[in-house]
KOLPA-964730 format. One record per residue (C-alpha): x, y, z; residue in three letters. Coordinates in steps of 0.5 Angstrom, whole numbers, plus 500, padded with zeros to 3 digits. Layout:
N
XYZALA/...
This chain:
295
500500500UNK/506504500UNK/508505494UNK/500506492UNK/500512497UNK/507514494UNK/504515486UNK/498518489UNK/503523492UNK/506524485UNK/500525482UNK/496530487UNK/503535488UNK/503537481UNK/495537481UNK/496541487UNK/501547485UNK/497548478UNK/490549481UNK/491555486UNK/483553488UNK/485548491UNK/490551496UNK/485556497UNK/480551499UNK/484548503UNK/487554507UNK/480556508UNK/477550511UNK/482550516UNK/482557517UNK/475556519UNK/475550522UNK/472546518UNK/477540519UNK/483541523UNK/488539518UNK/489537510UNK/489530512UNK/483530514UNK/479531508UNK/477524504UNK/479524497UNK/472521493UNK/475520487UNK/481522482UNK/479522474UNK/483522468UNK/482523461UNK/484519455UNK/484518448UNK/481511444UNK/486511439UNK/493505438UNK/496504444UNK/493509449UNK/486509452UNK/482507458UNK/486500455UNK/493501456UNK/491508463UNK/488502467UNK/494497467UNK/497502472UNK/492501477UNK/490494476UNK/497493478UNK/496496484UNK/490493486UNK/484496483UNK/479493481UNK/475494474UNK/467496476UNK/462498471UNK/463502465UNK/459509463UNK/457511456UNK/456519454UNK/453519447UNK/453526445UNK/460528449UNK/463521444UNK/465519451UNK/466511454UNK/468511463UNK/471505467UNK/470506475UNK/475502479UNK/474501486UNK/481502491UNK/485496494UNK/484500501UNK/478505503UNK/484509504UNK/485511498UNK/481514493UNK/477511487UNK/479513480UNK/474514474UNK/478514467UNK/474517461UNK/476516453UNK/474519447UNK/471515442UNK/476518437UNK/473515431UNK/466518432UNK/469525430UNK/470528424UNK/475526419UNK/479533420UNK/479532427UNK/481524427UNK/487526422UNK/489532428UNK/490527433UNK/493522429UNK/498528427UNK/500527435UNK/498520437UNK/500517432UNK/508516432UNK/507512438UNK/508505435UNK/506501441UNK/503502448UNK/507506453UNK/505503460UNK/508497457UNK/515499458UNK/514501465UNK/516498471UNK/510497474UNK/513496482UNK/518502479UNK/514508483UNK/518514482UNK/518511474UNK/511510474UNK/509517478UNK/513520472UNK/509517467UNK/503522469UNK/507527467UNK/511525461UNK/509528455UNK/508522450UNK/507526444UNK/509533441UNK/505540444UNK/500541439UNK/499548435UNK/494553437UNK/490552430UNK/490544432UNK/488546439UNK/483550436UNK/479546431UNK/479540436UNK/476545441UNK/471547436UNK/468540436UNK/470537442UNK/473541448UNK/474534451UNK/480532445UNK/483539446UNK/484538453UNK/487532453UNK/491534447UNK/495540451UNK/494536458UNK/495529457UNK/494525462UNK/495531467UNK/490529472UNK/483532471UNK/480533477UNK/480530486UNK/474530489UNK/473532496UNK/468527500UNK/463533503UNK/460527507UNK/465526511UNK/466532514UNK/463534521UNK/460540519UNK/459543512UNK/456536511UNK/452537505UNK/453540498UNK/448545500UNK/452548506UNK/458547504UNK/457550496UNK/455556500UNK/462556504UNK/465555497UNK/462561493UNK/463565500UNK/470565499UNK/470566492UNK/470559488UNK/466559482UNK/462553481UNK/461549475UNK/452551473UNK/451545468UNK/445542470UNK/445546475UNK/451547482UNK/448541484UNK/448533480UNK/443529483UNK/443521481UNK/436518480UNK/437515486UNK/438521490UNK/443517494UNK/450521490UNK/450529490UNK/456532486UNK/458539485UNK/465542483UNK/469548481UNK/471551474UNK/477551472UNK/481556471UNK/484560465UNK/492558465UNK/497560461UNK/499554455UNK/505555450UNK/504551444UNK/509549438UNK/508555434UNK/510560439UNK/503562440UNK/501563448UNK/493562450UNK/489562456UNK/487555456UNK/483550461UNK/486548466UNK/484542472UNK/479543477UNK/475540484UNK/470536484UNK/465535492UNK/461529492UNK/456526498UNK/454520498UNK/448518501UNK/447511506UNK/444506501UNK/437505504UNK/438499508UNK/442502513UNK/440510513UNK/438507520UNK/445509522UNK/448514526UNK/453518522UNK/459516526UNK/457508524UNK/456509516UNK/464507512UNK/465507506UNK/461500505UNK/454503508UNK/454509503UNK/452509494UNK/458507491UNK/461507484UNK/458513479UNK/452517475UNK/453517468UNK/448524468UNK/452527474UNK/459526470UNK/455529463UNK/455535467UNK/462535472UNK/465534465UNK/463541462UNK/468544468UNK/473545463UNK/468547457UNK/467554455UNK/461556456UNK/463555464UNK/471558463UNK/468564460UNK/461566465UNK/
């Protein structure tokens, strides 16, 4: 478990220094005593983007997870988005769960398509086989590692013209999208209502799409998050643009039925609604999109 905690640690330290709103989330909930100290927060989920094309894709991004104990649950499919999604359940509930979406590249347009392959398409066979898997500092680094050139800004805009999902992915890679904090855990500020409010009071801008708050059918998993913030990208050309950046999800998972009989002290992870909502991530998605960023 160790070594899980250390390539979470590889992911979350670079994630952490490139979305100040996390920082200020953070401070604040310490600040005003909503939790004692940053360990306190439990991480619901971590999200990553990927691209279906040769030797990339949920395929090959899972292979480091599987590895380390994750188990493979139930598959999301995001018909207008062009999207597919695994979730997998960690090893120990001390860690968080990851959901890696994949762009349904072949459902784009051709010009979009021969963009990608433009990039994509000088890997010649499935980076994360090279890896030493129990090597951690190696597979840490791969998150980070570009696996092909920057692209202009002209490409980065066409695909954004048609799918801001494969403009993000093109610039960020495999960048980590998105840690979420599980608002439920908290002693107070336990539900999204309150601790949307506690978010907005201290500036965080929320993502709108399908209103602040995504509730599945169930009712039992609630989901809100940032906007993400406007950062600054160089591109192969010399061209700088404002681009999307990663963000912050809060998820509250409500007891299943059996056991909303318990008191809040007795509830774990098992008591709780598991696993995710197609309809919920619809949304959570468009944190990175335009007509968000640029509200």
């Amino acid at each position: 478990m160790e070594a899980l905690d250390k390539i979470m640690e590889a992911l979350f330290i670079p994630y952490r220094e490139r979305v100040p709103d996390v920082e200020k989330i953070v401070q604040a909930m310490v600040e005003q005593a909503v939790i004692g100290q940053e360990s306190d927060i439990e991480n619901d989920h971590v999200a990553f983007r990927t691209l279906g094309v040769p030797h990339l894709g949920i395929a090959s991004f899972e292979k480091i997870f599987l590895h380390y104990g994750y188990t493979k649950k139930e598959a999301y499919h995001f018909a207008k988005k062009k999207l597919d999604a695994f979730w997998y359940s960690p090893p120990d509930p001390r860690f968080p769960r990851v959901f890696i979406s994949e762009l349904r590249v072949g459902d784009l347009s051709q010009q979009a398509q021969q963009t990608i392959a433009k990039y994509t398409g000088s890997l010649t066979s499935d980076p994360v086989d090279a890896l030493d898997l129990d090597n951690v500092e190696q597979v840490g680094a791969f998150f980070h590692q570009p696996l092909w050139a920057l692209p202009t800004a002209a490409d980065y805009l066409q695909l954004a013209d048609e799918s801001e999902y494969a403009a993000w992915v093109i610039y960020n890679r495999y960048y980590l999208n998105h840690y979420t904090i599980s608002v439920h855990q908290l002693e107070e500020h336990n539900t999204l209502e309150k601790f949307n409010d506690f978010l907005e009071a201290i500036g965080i801008k929320l993502n709108t799409a399908g209103g602040k708050i995504k509730v599945s059918p169930d009712g039992l998993l609630r989901q809100s998050s940032s906007v993400a913030k406007m950062i600054p990208a160089s591109f192969s050309c010399g061209t700088r643009l404002e681009i999307p950046g990663s963000y912050v999800e809060f998820a509250e998972r409500l007891p299943l039925p059996e056991y909303q009989h318990l008191p809040a002290h007795a509830l774990t992870r098992t008591h709780r609604r598991d696993g995710f909502e197609a309809g919920n991530a619809d949304k959570i998605f468009e944190s990175t999109f335009r007509e968000q960023t640029q509200q």
